[in-house]
Chimera marker file (.cmm) of the C-alpha trace (Angstrom):
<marker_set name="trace">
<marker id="1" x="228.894" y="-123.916" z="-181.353" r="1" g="1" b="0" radius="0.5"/>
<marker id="2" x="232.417" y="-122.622" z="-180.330" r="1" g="1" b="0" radius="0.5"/>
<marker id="3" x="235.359" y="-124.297" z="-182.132" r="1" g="1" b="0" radius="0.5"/>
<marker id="4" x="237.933" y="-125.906" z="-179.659" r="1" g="1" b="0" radius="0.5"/>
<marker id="5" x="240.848" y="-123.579" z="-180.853" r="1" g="1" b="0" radius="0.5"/>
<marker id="6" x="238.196" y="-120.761" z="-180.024" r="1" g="1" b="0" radius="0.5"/>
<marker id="7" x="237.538" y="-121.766" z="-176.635" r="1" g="1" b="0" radius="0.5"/>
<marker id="8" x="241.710" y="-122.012" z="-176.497" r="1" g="1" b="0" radius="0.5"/>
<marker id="9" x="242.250" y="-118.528" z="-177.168" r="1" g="1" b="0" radius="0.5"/>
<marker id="10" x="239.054" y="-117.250" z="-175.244" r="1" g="1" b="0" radius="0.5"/>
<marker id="11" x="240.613" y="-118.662" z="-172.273" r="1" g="1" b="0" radius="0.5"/>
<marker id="12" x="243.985" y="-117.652" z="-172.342" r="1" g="1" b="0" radius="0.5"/>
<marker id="13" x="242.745" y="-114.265" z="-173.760" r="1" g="1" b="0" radius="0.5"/>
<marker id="14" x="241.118" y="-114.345" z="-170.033" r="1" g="1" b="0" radius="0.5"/>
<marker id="15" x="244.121" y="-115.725" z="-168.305" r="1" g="1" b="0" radius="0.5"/>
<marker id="16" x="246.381" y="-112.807" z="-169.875" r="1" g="1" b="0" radius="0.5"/>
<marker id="17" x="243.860" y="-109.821" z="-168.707" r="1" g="1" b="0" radius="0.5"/>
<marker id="18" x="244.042" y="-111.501" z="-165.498" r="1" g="1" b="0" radius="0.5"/>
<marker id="19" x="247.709" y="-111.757" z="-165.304" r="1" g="1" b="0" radius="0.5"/>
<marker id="20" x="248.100" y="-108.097" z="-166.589" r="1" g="1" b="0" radius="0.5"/>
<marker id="21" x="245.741" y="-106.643" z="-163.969" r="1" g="1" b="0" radius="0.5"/>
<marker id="22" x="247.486" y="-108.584" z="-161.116" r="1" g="1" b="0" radius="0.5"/>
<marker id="23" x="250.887" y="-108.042" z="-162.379" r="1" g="1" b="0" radius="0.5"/>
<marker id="24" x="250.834" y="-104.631" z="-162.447" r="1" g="1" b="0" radius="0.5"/>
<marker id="25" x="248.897" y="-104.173" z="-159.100" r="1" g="1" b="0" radius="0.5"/>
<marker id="26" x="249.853" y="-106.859" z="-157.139" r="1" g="1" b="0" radius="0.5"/>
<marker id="27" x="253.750" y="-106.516" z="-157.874" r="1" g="1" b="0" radius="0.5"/>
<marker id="28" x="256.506" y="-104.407" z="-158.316" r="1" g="1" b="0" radius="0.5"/>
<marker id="29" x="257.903" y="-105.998" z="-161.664" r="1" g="1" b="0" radius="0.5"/>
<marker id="30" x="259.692" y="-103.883" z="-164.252" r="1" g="1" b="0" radius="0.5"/>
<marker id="31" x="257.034" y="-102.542" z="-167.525" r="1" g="1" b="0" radius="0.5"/>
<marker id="32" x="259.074" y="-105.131" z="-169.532" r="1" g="1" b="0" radius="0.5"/>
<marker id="33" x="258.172" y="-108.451" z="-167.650" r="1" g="1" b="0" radius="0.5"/>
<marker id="34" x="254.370" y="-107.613" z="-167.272" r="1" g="1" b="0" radius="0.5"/>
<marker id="35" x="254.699" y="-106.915" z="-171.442" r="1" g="1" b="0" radius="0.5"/>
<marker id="36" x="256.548" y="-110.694" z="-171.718" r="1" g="1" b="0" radius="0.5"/>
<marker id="37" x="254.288" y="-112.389" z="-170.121" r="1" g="1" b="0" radius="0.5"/>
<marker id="38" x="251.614" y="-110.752" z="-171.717" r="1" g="1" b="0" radius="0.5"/>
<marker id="39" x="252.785" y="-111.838" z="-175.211" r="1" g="1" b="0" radius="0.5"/>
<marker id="40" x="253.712" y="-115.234" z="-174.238" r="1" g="1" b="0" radius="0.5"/>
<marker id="41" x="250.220" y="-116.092" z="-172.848" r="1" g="1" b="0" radius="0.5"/>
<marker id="42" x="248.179" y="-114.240" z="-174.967" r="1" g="1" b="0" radius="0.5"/>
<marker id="43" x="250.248" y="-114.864" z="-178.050" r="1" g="1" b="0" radius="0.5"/>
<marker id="44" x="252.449" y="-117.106" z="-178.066" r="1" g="1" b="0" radius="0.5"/>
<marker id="45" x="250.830" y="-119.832" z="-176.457" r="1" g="1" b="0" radius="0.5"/>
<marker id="46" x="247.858" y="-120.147" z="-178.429" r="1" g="1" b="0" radius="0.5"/>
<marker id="47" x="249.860" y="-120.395" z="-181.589" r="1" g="1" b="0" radius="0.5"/>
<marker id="48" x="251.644" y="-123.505" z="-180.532" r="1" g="1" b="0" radius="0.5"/>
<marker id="49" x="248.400" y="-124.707" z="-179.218" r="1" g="1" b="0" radius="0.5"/>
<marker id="50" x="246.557" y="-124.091" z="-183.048" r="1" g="1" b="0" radius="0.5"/>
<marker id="51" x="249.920" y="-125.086" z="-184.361" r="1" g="1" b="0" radius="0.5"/>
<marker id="52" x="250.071" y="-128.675" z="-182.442" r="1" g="1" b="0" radius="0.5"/>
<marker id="53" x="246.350" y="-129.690" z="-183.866" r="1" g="1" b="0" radius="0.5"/>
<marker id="54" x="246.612" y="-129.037" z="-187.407" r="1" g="1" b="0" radius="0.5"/>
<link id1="1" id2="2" r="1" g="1" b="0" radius="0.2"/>
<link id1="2" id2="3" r="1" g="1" b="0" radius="0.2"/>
<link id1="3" id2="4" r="1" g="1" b="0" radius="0.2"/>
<link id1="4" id2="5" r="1" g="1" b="0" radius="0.2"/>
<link id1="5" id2="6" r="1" g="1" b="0" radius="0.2"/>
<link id1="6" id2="7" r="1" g="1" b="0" radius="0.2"/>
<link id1="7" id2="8" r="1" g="1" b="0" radius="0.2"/>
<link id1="8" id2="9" r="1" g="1" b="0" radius="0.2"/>
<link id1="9" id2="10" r="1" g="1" b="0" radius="0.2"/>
<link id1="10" id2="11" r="1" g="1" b="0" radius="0.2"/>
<link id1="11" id2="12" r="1" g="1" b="0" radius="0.2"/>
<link id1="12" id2="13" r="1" g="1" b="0" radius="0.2"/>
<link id1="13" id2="14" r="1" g="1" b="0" radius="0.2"/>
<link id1="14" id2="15" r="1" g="1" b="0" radius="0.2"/>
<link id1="15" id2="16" r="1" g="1" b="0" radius="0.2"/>
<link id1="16" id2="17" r="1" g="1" b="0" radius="0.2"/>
<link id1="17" id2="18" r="1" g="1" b="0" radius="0.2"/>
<link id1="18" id2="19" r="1" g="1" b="0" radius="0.2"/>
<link id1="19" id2="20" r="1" g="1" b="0" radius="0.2"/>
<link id1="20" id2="21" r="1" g="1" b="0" radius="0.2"/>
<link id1="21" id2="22" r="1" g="1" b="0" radius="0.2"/>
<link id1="22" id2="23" r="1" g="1" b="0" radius="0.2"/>
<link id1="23" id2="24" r="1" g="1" b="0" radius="0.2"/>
<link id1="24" id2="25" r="1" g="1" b="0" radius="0.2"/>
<link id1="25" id2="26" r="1" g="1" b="0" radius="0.2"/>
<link id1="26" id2="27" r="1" g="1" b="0" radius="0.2"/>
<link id1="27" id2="28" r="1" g="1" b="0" radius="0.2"/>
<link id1="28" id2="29" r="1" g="1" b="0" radius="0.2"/>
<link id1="29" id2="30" r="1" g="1" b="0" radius="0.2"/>
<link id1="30" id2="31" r="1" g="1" b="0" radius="0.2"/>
<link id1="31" id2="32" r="1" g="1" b="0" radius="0.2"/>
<link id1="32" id2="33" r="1" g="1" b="0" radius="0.2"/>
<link id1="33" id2="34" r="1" g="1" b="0" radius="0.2"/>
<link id1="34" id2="35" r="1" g="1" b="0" radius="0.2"/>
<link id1="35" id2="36" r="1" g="1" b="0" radius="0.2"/>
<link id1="36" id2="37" r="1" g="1" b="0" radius="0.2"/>
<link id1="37" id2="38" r="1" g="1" b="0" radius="0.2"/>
<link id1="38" id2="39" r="1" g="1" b="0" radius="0.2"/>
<link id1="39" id2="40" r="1" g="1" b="0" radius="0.2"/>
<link id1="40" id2="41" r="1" g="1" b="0" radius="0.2"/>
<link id1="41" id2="42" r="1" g="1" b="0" radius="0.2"/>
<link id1="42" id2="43" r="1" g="1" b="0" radius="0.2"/>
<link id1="43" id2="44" r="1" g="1" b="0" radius="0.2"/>
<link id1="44" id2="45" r="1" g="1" b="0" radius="0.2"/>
<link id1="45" id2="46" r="1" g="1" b="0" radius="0.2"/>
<link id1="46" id2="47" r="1" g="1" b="0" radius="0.2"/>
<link id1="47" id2="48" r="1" g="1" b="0" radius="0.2"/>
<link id1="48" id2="49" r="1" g="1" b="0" radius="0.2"/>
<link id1="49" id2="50" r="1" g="1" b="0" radius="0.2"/>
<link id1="50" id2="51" r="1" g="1" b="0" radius="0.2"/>
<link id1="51" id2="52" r="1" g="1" b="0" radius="0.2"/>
<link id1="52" id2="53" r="1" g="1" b="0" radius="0.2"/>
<link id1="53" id2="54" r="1" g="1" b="0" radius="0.2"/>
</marker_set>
């Protein structure tokens, strides 16, 4: 069975390949932006996520 911190980073690991692809195809946003939000979602978020239920 899948540990809930697993499922957390499955799922935004999802959300960020999603963001990337529509980011850069949908938009005309600078190569730095796409990169940002691609390390806060992917990154940065599920950290604090692990980090708030230990």
């Amino acid at each position: 069975m899948i540990s809930h911190e697993n499922e957390v980073m499955i799922l935004l690991g999802v959300a960020t390949v999603i963001l990337l692809v529509s980011m850069s195809s949908f938009t005309d946003l600078p190569t730095w932006i796409t990169i940002a939000v691609v390390i806060v979602v992917g990154v940065l978020i599920p950290q604090l996520i692990s980090r708030k239920e230990e």
